[in-house]
VEXDO-401908 format. One record per atom (N, C-alpha, C, O, CB): x, y, z. Coordinates in steps of 0.2 Angstrom, whole numbers, plus 5000, padded with zeros to 4 digits. Each point is the difference from the previous one (the first is absolute). Glycine has a CB too. Layout:
<marzas>
XYZ...
</marzas>
This chain:
<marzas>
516549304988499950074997499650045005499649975004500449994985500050115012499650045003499449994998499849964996500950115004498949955006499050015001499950064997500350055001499449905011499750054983499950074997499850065006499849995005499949944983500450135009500050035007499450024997499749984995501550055010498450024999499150044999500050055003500350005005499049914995500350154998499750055004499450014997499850004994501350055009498449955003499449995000499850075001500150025006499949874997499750174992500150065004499250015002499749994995501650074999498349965010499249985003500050075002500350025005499749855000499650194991500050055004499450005008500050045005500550004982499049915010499849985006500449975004500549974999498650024997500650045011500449965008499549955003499449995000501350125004499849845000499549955003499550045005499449975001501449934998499250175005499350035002499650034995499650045001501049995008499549954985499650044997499349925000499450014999501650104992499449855009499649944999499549984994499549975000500550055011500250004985499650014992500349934996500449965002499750204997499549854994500149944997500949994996500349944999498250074999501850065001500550014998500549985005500449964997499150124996500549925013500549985003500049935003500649975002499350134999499549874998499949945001500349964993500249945000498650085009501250014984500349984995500949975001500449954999498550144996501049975009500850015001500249945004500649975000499550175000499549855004500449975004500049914999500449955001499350165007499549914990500149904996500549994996500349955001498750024997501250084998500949994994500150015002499450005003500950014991500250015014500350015003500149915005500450005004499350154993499949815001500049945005500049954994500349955001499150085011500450004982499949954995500850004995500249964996498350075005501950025001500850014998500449965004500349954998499650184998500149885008500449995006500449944999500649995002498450075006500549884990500349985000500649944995500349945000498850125009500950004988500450004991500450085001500350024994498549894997501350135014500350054997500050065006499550005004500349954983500650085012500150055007499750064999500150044995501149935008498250055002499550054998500050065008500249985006499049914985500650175006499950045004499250024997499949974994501450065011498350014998499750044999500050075005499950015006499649884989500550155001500050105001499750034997499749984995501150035005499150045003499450054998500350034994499550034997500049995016501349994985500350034995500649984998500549985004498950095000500749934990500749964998500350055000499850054996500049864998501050095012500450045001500850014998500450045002498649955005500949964989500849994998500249915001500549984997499750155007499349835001500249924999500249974995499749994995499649995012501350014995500549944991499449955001499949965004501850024997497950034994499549925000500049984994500350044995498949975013500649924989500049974994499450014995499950014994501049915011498550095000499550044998499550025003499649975003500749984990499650145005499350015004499449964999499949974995500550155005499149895005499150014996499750045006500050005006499649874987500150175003499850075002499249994999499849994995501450095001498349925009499350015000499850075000500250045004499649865002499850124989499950074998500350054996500350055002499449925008500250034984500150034994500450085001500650024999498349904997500550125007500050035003500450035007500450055000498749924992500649995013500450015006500649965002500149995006499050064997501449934992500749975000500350014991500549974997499049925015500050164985500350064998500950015000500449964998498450085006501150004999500950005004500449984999500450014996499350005010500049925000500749945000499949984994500650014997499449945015499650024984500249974995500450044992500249994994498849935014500850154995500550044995500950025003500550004996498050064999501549945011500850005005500349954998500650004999499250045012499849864988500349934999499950004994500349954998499449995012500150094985500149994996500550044994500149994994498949945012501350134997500650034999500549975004500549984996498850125003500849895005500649975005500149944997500649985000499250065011499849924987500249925000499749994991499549964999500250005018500550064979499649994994500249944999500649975001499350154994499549845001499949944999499749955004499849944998501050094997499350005012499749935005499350024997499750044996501149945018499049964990498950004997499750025006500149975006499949914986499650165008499550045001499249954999499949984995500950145000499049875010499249965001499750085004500250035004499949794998499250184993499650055003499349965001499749974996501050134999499249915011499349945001499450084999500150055003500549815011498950134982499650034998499350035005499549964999501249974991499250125013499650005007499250034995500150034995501150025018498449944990499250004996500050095001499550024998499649845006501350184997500050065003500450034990499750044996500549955023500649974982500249984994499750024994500050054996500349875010499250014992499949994994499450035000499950024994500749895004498950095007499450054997499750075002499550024999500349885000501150125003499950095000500750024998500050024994499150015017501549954992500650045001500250004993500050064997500449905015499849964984500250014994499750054994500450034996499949855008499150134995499750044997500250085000500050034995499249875008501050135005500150065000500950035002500350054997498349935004501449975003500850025004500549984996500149944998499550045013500950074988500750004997500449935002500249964996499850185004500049875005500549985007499849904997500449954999499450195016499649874984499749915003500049984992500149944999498850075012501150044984500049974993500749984999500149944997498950134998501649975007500849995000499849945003499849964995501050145007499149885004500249945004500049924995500549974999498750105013500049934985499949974994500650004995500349954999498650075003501250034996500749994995500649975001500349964996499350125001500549945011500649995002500149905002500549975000499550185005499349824998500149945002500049954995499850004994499750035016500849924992500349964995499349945000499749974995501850065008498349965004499449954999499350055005500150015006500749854991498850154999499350025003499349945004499749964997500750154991499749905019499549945002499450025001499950055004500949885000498650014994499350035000499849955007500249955004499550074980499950015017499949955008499249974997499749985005501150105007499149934984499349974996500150004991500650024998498750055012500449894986500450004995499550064996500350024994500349825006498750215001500050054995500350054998499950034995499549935008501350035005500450084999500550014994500350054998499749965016500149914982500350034994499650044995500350044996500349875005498850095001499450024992500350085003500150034995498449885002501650115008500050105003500750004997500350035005498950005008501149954983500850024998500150004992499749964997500749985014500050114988500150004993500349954999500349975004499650144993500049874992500249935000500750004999500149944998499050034997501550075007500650004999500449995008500650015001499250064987499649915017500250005006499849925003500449975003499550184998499549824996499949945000500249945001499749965003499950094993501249954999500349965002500550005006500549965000499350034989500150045013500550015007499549975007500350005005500550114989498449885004499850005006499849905000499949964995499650195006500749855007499949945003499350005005500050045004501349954993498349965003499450005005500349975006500349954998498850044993501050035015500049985007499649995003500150025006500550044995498749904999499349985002500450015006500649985000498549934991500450125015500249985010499849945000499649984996500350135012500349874998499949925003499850045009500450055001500649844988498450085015500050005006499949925002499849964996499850165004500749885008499849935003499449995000499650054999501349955007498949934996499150025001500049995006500449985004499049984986499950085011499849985009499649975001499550004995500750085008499649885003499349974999499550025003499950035005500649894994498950064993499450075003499449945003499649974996500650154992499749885020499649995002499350024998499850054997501049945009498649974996499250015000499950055001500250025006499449904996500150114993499850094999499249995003499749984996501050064989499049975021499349995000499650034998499449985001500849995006499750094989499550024995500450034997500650005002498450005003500750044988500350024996499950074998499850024995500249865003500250155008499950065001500750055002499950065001498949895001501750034998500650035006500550014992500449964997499549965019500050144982500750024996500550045003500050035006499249974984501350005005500650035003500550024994500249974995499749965016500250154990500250034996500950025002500050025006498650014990502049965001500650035000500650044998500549984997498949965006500450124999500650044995499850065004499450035001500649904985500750115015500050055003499450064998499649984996501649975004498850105003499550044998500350064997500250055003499149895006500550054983500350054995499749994994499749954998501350075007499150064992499449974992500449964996499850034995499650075002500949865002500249944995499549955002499949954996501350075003498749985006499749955004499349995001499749955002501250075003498950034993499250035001499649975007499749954999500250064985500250015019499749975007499250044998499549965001501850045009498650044989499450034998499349994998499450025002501550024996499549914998499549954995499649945005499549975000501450054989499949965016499749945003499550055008499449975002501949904994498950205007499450015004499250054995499450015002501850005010499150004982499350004998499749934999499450014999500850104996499949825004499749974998499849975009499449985000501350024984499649995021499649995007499350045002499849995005501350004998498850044994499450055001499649984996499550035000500950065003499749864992499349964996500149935002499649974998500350114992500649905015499649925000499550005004499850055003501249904997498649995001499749975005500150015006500350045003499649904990499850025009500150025009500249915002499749964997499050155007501949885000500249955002500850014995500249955002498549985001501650094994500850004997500450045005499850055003499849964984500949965013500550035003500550024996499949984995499949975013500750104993500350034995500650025004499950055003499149984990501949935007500450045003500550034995500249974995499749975015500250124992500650024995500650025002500150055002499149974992501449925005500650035002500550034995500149974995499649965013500650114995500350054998500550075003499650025005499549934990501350085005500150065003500150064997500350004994500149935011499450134997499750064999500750034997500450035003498649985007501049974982500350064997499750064997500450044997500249885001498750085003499950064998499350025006499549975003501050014981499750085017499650015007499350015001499649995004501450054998498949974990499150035000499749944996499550014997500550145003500449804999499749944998499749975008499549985001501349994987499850045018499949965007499450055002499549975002501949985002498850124996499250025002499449964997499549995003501050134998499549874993499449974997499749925003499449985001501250104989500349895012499749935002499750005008499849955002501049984988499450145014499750005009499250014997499649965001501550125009498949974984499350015002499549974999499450015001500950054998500149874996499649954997500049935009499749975003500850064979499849995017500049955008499750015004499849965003500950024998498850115001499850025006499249964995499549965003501450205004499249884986499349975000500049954997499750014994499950095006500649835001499949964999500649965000500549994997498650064999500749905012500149955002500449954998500649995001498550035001500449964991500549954996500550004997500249954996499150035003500950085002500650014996500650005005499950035006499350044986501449915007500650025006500550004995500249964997499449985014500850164990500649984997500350005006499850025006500250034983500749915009500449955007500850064998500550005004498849814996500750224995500650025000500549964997499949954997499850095012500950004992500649935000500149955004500050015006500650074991499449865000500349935007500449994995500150014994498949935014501250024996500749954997499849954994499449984997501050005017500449994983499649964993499849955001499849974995500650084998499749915012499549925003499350025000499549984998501449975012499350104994499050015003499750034994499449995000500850065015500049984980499650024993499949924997499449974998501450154999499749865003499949914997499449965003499549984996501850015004498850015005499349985005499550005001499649965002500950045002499550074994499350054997499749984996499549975001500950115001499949934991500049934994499849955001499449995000501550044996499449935007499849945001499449995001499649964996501350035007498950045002499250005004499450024996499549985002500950045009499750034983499350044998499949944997500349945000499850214999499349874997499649994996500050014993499949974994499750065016500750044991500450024993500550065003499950055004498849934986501850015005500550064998499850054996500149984994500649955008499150165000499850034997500650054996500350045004498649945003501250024987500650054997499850074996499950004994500949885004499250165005499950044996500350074996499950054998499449895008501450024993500550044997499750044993499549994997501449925008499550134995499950054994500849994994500150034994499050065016501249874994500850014999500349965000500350025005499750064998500449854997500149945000500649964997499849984995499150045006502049975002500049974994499949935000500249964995500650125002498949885010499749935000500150005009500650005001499749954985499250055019500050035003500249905006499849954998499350204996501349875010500049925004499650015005500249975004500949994994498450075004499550005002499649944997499949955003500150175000499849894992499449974994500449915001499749955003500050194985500949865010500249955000500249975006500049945001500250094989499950015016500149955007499150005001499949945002501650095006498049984991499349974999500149944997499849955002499650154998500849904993499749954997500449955001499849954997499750104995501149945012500449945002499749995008500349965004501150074988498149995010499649985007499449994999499650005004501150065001499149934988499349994997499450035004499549995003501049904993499950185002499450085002499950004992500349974996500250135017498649934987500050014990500150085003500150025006499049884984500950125004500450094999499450034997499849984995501750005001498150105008499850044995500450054999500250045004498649934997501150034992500750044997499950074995499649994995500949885005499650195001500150044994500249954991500549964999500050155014499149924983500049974996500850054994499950034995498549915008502150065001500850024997500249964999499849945001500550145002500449944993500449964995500449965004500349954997499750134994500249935016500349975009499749955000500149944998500150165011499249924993499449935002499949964993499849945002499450145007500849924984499549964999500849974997499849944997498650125002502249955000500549974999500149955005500349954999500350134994499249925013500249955005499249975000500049945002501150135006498549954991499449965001499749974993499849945002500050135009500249944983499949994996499350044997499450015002501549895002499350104989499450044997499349975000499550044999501350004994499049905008499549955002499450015008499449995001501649934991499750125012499850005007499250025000499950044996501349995008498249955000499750025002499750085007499550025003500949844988500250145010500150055006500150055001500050035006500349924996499750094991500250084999499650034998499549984996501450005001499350085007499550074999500350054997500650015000498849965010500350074987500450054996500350045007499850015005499450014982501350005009500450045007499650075000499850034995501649915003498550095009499850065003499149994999499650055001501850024996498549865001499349994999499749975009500149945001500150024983499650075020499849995006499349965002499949965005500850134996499049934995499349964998500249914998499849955003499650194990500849875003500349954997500349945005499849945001500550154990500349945012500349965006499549995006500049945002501250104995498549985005499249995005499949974997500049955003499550145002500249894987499549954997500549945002499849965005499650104983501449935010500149945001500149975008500049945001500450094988499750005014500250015009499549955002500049965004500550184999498749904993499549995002499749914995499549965002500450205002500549834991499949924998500249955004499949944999500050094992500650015014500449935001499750005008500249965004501050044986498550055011499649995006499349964999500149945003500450165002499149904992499449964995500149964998499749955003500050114995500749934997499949944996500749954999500550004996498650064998500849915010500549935002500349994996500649985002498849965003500250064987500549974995500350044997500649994998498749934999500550145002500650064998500750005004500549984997498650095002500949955007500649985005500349944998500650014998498850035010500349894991500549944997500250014995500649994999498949945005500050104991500550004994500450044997500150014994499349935004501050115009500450054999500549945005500650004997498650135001500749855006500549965004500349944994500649994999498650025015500449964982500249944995500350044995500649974999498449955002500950144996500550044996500650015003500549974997498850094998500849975012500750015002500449945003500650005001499150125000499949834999500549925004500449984993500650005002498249945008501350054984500549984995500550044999500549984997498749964999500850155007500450045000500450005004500450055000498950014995500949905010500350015006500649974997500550035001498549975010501149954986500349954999500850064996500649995001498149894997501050164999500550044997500350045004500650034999498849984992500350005015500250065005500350005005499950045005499349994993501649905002500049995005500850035002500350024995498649885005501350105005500650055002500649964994500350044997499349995019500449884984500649964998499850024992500550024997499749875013499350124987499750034993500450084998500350014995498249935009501350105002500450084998500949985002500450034998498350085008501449834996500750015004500049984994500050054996500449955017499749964985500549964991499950064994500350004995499249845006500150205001500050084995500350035001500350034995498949985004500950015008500650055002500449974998500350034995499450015014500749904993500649975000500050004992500550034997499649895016499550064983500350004994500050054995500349994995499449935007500150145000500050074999500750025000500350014995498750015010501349965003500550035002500749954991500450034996499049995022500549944984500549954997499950034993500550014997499449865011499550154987499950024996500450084999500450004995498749915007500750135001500650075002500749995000500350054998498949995008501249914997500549985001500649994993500550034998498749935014500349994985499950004993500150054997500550014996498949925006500150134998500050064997500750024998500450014995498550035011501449975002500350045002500849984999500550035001498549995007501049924988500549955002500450015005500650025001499449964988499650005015500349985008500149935002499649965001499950135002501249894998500049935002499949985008500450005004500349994985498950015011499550005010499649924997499750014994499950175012500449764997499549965000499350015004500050015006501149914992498550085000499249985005500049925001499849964996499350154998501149885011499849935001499550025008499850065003501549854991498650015008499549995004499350025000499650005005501350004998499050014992499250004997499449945004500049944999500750094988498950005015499549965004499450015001499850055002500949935002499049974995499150024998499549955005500249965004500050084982499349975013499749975005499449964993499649965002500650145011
</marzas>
């Protein structure tokens, strides 16, 4: 029998280097090899056996063209933190999208609670999985590191107000690339006056990994989240995470965490930045919280999701395509 066919539609591109695209492309290696996949920036008319479209909102479109042309195939809409805790609420375009998909995926399991209850049953959780890396001896416990482009979802804001209250001895990098320009003005001037601080820009997504790997702590200070693989390639390299206390973060970290600061609270994140420079045992028992989480997070963990996702839609759709070769780690 035929390989089921896929279109992956990513309105992020791989220069955008963002978490959406990186989504795409792990499904995109995690399909592969049970079924014939592209990924595009728009679905343009490809005979496929089923889309999945990231972004409610901005695959819009395609998923209203595919699903006029091809009525009945199955529609996965992977659910972006932009999604569930702004777009659905106000945008026409992003509430269709919801109506139209056949299965809705949370990449954290709170994003069912942000959905009305007649839409519930269509959603499936996609937890990400990262490889781990190995995280060498940290020599003090001072070198954080923050990642995520520079825009307000992201609130960079919070982490350079909160550098102007640590101690003396923290290092502080933040990487990222300048989507918004009078945030980048903000982070030169935080650099001229003060040292400890270095935004590095865009780099590559090894050298983000690696970054991770080395701090001390992973600082997140999103505003907007739908489960950020930043947070989770930390905790599969046994970085602990200080985390905005949203519904992104505390579904991947758990409501128990010790690590969270109210989001856009800057005082707050300096208090914590600053325990885990101090006190030895704070630090460990943020590291002992996220070491039993890794185990959930791992690529062969998201791949048997994907793949069974797919096999599930297929189903929907009554399509007779087999998913074999299923493989985990």
């Amino acid at each position: 029998m035929l390989r089921p066919s896929v279109c992956i539609v990513s309105p992020a591109r791989r220069a955008d280097n963002n978490g959406n695209w990186h989504t795409a492309e792990r499904w995109l290696a995690h399909l592969a090899p049970v079924a014939d996949v592209m990924v595009v920036p728009e679905w343009t008319g490809q005979a496929v056996d089923v889309l999945i479209a990231l972004h409610a909102r901005r695959s819009a479109a395609s998923i209203e063209r595919f699903h006029e042309a091809r009525p009945g195939r199955p529609i996965i809409l992977v659910l972006t933190g932009t999604d569930v805790y702004r777009d659905i609420d106000v945008d026409p375009a992003a509430q269709r999208s919801l109506q139209l998909a056949h299965r809705l995926v949370g990449l954290q399991p709170r994003i069912a609670e942000r959905l009305d209850a007649h839409l519930r049953d269509k959603v499936r959780i996609v937890v990400q999985g990262a490889e781990p890396m190995h995280r060498p001896h940290v020599a003090a416990p001072a070198r954080f590191v923050a990642v995520g482009h520079l825009r307000a979802e992201k609130d960079p804001l919070t982490l350079m107000r909160a550098v102007r209250r640590l101690p003396p001895g923290a290092e502080v990098l933040h990487v990222g690339g300048a989507l918004d320009e009078s945030l980048a003005a903000e982070a030169r001037a935080l650099m001229a006056d003060f040292p400890n601080y270095r935004w590095a820009g865009a780099v590559p997504h090894d050298e983000a990994r690696a970054h991770i790997a080395t701090a001390t702590a992973l600082v997140h200070m999103s505003r907007l989240e739908g489960g950020a693989n930043v947070v989770i390639e930390a905790i599969v390299s046994g970085t602990p995470v200080l985390a905005s206390r949203i519904d992104g973060n505390v579904g991947l970290l758990g409501e128990g965490y010790g690590g969270y600061f109210p989001a856009g609270d800057d005082k707050a994140l300096a208090a914590l930045m600053t325990h885990c420079m101090t006190e030895p045992h704070y630090l460990a028992g943020l590291v002992a919280q996220c070491a039993p989480l890794a185990a959930g997070y791992t690529l062969g963990a998201e791949r048997e999701r994907v793949q069974a996702l797919l096999a599930d839609c297929l189903e929907v759709g009554h399509i007779a395509r087999p998913v074999t070769g299923q493989t985990s780690t």
